[in-house]
N, C-alpha and C positions, 0 to 999 in steps of 0.2 A: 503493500500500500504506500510506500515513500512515493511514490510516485505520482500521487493523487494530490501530496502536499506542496499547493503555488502559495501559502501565508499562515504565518508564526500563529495563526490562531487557528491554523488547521493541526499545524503539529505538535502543541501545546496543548487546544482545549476541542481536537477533534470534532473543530467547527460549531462547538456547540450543540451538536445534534444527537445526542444517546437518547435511546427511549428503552423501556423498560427494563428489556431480554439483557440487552449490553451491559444500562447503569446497574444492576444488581451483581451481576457476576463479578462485573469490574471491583466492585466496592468490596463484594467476598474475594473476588481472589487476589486483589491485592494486599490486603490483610490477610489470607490464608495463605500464607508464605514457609519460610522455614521456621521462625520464630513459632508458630505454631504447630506443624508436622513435625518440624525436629527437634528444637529449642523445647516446647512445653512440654514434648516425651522426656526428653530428657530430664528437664527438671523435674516432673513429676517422679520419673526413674528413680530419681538419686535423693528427692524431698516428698516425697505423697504428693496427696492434692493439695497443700499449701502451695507448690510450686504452681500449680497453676494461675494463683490470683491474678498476674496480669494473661495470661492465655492461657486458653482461648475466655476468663470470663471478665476481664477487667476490657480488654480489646473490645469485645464483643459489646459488653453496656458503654464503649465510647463510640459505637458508630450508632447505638437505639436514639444515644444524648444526640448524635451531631443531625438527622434527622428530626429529632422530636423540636429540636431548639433551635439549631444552625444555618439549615441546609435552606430556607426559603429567602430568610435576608442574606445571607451570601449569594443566591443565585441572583437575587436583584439587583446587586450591585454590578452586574457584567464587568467581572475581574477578567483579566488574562491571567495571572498569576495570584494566588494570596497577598502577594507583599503589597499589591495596588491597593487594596484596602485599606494599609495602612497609609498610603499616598493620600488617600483620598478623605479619608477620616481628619487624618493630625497631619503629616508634613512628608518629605519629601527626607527627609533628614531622619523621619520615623522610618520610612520607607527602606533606607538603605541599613539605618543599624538592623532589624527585624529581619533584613536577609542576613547579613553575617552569622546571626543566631541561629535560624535555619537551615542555613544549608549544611554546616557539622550535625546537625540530627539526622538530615537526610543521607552524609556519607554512612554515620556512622550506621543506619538501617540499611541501608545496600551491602556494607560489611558486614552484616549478621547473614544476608541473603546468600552471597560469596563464599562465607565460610562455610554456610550448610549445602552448599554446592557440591565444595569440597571433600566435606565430610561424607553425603552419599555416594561418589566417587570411589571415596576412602575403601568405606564399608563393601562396596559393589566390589572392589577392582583388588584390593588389597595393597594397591602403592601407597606411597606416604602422603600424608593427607599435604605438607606442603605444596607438593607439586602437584595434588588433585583442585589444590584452592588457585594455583597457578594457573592451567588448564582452565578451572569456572573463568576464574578473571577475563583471559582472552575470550573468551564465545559471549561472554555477558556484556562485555566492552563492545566487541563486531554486530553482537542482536541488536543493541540500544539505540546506536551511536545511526543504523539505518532506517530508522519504525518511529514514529509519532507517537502521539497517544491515540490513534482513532487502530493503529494496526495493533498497541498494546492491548486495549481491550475487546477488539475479537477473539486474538492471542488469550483472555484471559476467559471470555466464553468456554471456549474450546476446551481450556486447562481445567479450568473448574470443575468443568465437568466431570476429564477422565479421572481428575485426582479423588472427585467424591465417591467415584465408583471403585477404584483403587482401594480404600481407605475401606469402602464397605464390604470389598471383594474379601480383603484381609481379615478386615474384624469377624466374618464369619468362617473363615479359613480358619483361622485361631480355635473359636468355637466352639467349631466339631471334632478339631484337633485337641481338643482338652484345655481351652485357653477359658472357658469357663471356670471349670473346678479351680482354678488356677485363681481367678478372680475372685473364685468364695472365700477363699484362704488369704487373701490381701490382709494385713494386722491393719485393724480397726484406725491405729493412731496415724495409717495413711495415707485415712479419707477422712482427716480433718482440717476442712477447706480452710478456718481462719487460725490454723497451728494448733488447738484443740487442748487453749490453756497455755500452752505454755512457752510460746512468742508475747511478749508487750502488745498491748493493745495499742500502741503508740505506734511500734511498727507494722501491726497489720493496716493499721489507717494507711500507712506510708506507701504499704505495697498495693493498694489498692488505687490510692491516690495520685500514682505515676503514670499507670496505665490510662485511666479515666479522663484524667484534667490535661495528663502531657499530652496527649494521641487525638484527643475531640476537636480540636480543629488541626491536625498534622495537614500538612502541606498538599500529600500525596493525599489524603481523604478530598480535602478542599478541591482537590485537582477534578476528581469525577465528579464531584455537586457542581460546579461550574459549567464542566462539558455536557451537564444533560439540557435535553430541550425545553422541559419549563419549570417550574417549583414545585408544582404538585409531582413530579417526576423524581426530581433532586432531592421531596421530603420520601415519598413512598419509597425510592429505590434503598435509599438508607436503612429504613424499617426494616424491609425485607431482607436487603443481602445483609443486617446486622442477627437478626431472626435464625438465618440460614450459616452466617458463623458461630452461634450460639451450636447449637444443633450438631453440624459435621463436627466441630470443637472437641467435645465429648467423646469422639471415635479415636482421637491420640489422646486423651487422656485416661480411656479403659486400657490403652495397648501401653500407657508408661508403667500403671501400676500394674498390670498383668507382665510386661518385660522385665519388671524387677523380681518376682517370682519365677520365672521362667527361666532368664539369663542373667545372673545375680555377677556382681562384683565385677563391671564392666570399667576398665578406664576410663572409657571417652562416653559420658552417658546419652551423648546426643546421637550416639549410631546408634540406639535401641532401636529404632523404627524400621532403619532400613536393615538390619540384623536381622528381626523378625518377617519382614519380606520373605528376605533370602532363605531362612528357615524352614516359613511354611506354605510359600507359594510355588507352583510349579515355574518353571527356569523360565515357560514363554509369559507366565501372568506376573513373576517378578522384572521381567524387562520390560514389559507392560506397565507396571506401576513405578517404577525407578525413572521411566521416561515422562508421565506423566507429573511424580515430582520434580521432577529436574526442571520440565519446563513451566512447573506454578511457580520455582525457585528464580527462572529469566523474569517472570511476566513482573513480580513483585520487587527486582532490582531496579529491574527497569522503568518503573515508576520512581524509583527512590531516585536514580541519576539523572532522568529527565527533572526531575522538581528542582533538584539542584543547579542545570545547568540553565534551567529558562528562568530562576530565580536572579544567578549570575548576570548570565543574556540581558532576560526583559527590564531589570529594573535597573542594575548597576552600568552595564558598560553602552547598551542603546544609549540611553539616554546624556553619557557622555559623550559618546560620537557624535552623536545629532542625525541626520537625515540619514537613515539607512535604509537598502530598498527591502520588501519582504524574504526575496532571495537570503538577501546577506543577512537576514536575524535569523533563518531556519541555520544558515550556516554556523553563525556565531554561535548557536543552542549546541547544534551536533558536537561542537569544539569543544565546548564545555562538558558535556557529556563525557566525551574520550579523556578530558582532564581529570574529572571527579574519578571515573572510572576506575584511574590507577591508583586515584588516591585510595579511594575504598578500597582496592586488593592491598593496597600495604596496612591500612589498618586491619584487614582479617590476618594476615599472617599473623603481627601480635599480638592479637584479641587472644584472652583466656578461652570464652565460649559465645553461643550465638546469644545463650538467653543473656547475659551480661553486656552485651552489646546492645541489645533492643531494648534492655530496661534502662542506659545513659542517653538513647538514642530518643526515649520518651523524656527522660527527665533535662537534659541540656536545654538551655533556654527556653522551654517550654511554659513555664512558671509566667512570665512577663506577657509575653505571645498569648496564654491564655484570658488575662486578665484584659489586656490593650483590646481583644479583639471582643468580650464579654460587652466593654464599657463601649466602645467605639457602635458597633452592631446596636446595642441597646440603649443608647445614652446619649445625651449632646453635654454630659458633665465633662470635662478634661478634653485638653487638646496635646500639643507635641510637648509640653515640659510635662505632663502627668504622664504620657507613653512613655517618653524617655527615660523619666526615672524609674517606670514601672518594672521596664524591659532590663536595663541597669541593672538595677536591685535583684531582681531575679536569678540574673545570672549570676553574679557576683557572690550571692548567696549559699547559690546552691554548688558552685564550683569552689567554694573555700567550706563550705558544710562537709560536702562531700570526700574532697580531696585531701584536705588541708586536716580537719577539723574531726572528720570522720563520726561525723553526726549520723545516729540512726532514722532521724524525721528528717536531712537532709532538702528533701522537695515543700513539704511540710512548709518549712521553715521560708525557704524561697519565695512557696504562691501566698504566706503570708505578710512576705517582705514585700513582691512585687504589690498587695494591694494595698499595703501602709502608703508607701510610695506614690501610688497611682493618686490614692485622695488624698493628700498633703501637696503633691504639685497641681493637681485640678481644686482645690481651696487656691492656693496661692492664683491661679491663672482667675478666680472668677472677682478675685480684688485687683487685678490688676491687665486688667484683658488688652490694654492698648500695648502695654510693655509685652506680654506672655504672647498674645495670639491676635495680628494684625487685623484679620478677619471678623475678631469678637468672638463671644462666649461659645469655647468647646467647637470649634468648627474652624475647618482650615482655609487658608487663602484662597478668594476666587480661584486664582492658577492652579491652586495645587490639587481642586477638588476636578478636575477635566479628569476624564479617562483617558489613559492612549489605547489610543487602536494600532 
């Protein structure tokens, strides 16, 4: 389908035109990636169903939220990108720190995709998993860098599909193969989804709170509520493809705590899944379902490096160059793309694991970004000194909580910094609106509220 693409809003927001069939799949299978077939096996493997809180059920209630709440006034604002909102909301100045912050969420969730690339390779192939995540890099770099978004989500039609039947092929392969009795016998302490006593309630909030508030408006979600064709589309397809990752969800999380009974004392606990394949499906239905993962594992990178590179593109270097034709910004996107590309393979090489990657890759600047776009969407309270300190605070909070500080509410701490923040600079702006914000209370410069096309 590159071929189809004559302008940056064909290969970006695939023209605006998804209806139903597309926007639901899309929405599931770009979240139904490896963070949840491999990442939540595994955690679930090696931690019960605590491990699961953010996958598949923290994931899953941030696309019901981004639907129930999100998805109509962002499709009204005809964005090209997320970061335009904040253009158009507060400043241009908002605009550009909000991408900064972004787009390391977005390497770093294409580097969890990478690595469980890798990792199925691993398991499949028996080479070393570096140079199986070497291997993903290249094909995940060559897929991206040629396909838009309108060939990504066919791409994820397609995948969704065989991976669901994959998934279900197995979990009854299991079954009848004894993977029931096997499940009866799971220890009780688990399948205790909030630690079952004996985690802090402080950190179960935490864990739960990364996924939800970090992910509900993530970049890559925002990317299909914009590409569909009207609001009622953009809120229903949400509900549904959130509905339908709820649901398939539950199919690696029977197979982590059955793999832990099954094949107990595994190093690497995020090969449980394709392990299990290999085990119990016959050689043509396990190359069947490995290829089926493998390519929900391209469809979900591949959103993560497009968001990045048309974040780069559309907001930061367009707009410095000045006139460019629509040729040259498809170009400039694909460049960007091939750049992040390698960035994300060098962060998987020394990433610990996938789930540890996708839960930095929710919490990084996320904190700020949720609140700015909570108040901006909903509010004419605060303009670019309340975003900016918002976004600030947030990060700074959560990257010296976490890093530095080694705080266990870490995020906590952040989305309650970014909103201290947020109404302390929007008070100041509404005593001082000639100095704070040219345009007057909570609203941006004439100029700065135009869309670009």
């Amino acid at each position: 389908m590159s071929g189809r693409i004559r302008s940056e809003d064909d290969y970006l927001v695939a023209g605006r035109s998804l209806g139903y069939g597309l926007a639901i799949f899309t929405i599931f299978a770009t979240w139904f990636g490896a963070e949840t077939v491999v990442g939540a096996a595994g955690a679930i493997y090696e931690h019960g169903l605590s491990g699961g809180s953010a996958d598949p059920f923290g994931y899953g209630i941030c696309i019901l939220v981004m639907g129930a709440v999100f998805a109509v006034p962002l499709w009204r604002r005809k964005l090209t990108t997320f970061a335009d909102l904040f253009r158009q909301r507060f400043s241009v100045g908002v605009e550009r720190l909000a991408v900064l912050l972004m787009v390391p969420t977005s390497l770093l969730w294409a580097a969890a995709q990478v690595r469980a690339f890798g990792q199925v390779l691993s398991a499949s192939s028996n080479l070393d998993v570096d140079l199986t995540i070497t291997i993903a890099a290249a094909v995940v770099i060559v897929y991206t860098v040629a396909g838009g978004l309108l060939a990504d989500v066919w791409t994820d039609l397609i995948q969704g599909i065989a991976l669901i039947v994959g998934l279900v092929v197995l979990a009854v392969a299991m079954l009848v193969d004894g993977g029931g009795e096997a499940l009866r016998h799971v220890d009780p302490g688990q399948l205790a989804l909030f630690g079952g006593g004996e985690v802090p309630l402080y950190e179960v909030v935490e864990s739960w709170a990364i996924p939800i508030f970090g992910s509900v408006v993530a970049a890559e979600l925002v990317a299909r509520v914009i590409a569909t064709r009207s609001p009622t589309v953009a809120r229903n397809a949400c509900l549904l493809g959130g509905g339908l990752y709820l649901v398939v969800g539950l199919i690696p999380v029977g197979l982590g705590l059955v793999g832990a009974r099954l094949i107990p004392g595994l190093e690497h606990g995020e090969q449980i899944l394709p392990l299990l394949a290999l085990d119990y499906l016959h050689p043509v239905m396990f190359a069947i379902f490995a290829g089926a993962l493998l390519s929900a594992i391209l469809s979900t990178v591949d959103s993560a490096l497009l968001v990045s590179g048309s974040l780069v593109s559309h907001n930061l270097v367009v707009p410095l160059r000045g006139d460019v034709s629509e040729a040259g910004k498809v170009r400039l996107a694909r460049f960007f793309v091939f750049v992040f590309g390698l960035i994300a393979y060098a962060i998987a090489l020394q990433a610990e694991g996938i789930y540890d990657l996708v839960q930095q890759a929710s919490a990084f600047g996320s904190a700020g970004i949720f609140v700015i776009t909570a108040w901006g969407l909903f509010s004419r309270f605060g303009g670019p000194v309340a975003a900016t300190g918002s976004l600030l605070a947030g990060a700074a909070i959560w990257i010296v909580g976490s890093y530095v500080m080694g705080w266990p509410v870490a995020y906590l701490a952040a989305l309650t910094g970014a909103v201290i923040a947020y109404g302390a600079g929007g008070l100041w702006e509404s005593r001082a609106p000639s100095a704070a914000n040219p345009a007057g209370r909570g609203e941006p410069h004439p100029r700065q509220s135009q869309v670009r096309t």
